[in-house]
Steps between C-alpha positions, in 0.01 A plus 500: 500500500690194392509371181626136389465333184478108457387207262236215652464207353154329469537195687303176380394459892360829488321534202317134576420658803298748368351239224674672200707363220889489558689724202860341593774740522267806480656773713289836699699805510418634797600835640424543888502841690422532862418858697410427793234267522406495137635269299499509117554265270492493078362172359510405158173404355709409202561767150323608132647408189435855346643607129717810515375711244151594624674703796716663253181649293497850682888555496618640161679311309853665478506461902440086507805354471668679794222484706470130451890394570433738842249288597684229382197393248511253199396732197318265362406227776317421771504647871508316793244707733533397830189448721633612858174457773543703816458325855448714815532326830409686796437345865140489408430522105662263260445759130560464165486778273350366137455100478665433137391349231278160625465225279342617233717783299804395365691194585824631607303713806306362781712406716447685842323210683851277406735822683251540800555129574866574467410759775284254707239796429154270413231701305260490803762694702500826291283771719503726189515537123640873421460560108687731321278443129294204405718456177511072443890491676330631772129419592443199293672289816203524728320228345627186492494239245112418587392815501503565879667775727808407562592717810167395665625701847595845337353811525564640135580868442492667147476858434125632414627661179668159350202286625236719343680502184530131433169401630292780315339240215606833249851434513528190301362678213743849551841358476639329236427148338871385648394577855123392500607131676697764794160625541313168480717350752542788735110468515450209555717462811400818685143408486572123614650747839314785464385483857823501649659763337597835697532804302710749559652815341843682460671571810277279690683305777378168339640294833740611778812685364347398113428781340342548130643738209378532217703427188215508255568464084612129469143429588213758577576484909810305512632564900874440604543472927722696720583246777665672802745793438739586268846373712267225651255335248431430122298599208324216356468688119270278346507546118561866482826430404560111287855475415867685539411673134246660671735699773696590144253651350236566776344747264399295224165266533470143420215252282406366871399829661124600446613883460838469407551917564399455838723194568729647398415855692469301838808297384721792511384667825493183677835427405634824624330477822658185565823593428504782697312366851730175467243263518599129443246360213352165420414499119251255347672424193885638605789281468684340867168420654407850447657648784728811478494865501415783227873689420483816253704521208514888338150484372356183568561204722649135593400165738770400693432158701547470835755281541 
């Protein structure tokens, strides 16, 4: 598998092209690995502004300091959480796995229609829509600005655990007050596709040489992908794992995970199966694109980038 690493810029040709504004001198990181005749690439549907101290509520208080200058943290600022969308190109399937944020969440996100013009990738060309959760960062892109499906030629695949969960009309009233719009939105959206979902569960071969795992706790059925092997593929993670702290202290839950002991359960496990099977990973919210692999370190863990 080959690895390379390299910065596109947006170019004013390209994004008239595809009739969106030009953000002058905004740059995609984009990590590209080939194997065989896949070819993988990490787009940048832009980041989250998110304040530091909710993710620090679960780790006690005498262990916060370190853990933050490991992860190289302000103590008291805000994180940059990167938004990294995954692209699978085969010779017959163009796939994304999650569709970011859309226009509608926060306005430092939304930006995945923007990189897939960088990638001369048009919305129409995606085959299939592979979601990992239907958090906001990564279902709220299906819609566009008017309200209409966005990748109007894509089968969609979600697994039957995460869908029921978000479109059962109980679940806006069970979680808390903070989360109720998640629920509202995630809603909304699935039933505008309903009819073009697949559903699948864990260990289902979702499409050829895509296969499903569950990673449940940072939502109810929150799936990560296995694609291809170990020493020939990558591990799209999803959101089981949302920052470097979290290979520090894989352990210890976090405000954004619906059971925080599970997350943190399925964290751990994960972590170590990575590790040890030397699988390449493409994190959601990981630093470098989000590309890298899962070292241990005594007890817990590290992301190193691929460089």
């Amino acid at each position: 598998m080959k690895i390379s690493r390299r910065f596109m810029l947006l170019a004013g040709a390209c994004a008239a092209t595809a009739g969106l504004p030009f953000r002058p001198g905004r740059a995609w990181a984009i990590t590209t690995l080939t194997m065989g005749d896949f070819q993988i690439d990490s787009l940048s549907d832009g980041h989250l502004e998110l304040p530091v101290g909710p993710l620090l509520e679960r780790v006690p208080e005498a262990e916060r300091a370190e853990l933050l200058k490991l992860a190289d943290l302000p103590a008291d600022g805000v994180m940059r959480s990167p938004l990294n969308v995954t692209l699978l190109r085969t010779p017959d399937r163009t796939i994304l796995f999650d569709v970011g944020s859309g226009p509608d969440f926060v306005p430092t996100a939304g930006r995945l229609a923007e990189a897939l013009a960088a990638m001369n990738v048009a919305p129409e060309d995606v085959t299939d829509v592979v979601f990992t959760h239907a958090h906001p960062d990564h279902l709220w892109g299906l819609l566009d600005e008017f309200d209409e499906p966005l990748f109007v030629n894509a089968a969609l695949h979600m697994g039957a655990d995460e869908f029921a969960y978000w479109t059962d009309p109980a679940t806006v009233d069970s979680i808390s007050e903070a989360w109720q719009s998640f629920a509202v939105g995630a809603s909304r959206r699935l039933d505008a596709v309903a009819n073009k979902i697949n559903h699948f569960a864990d260990g289902a071969e979702v499409l050829p040489g895509v296969r499903a795992v569950m990673t449940p706790g940072h939502t109810p059925g929150h799936m990560s992908f296995a694609v291809g092997t170990p020493d020939q593929g990558i591990f799209v993670t999803g959101d089981f794992v949302t920052s470097p702290m979290g290979f520090l202290q894989p352990d210890v839950g976090t405000a954004t995970d619906s059971d925080p002991e599970l997350a943190a359960a399925t964290r751990k496990a994960n972590l170590a199966r990575l590790a040890d099977e030397g699988w390449t990973i493409l994190g959601y919210h990981l630093p470098e694109g989000g590309t890298g692999r899962v070292e241990r370190q005594g007890e817990t863990f590290r992301f190193v980038a691929s460089d």
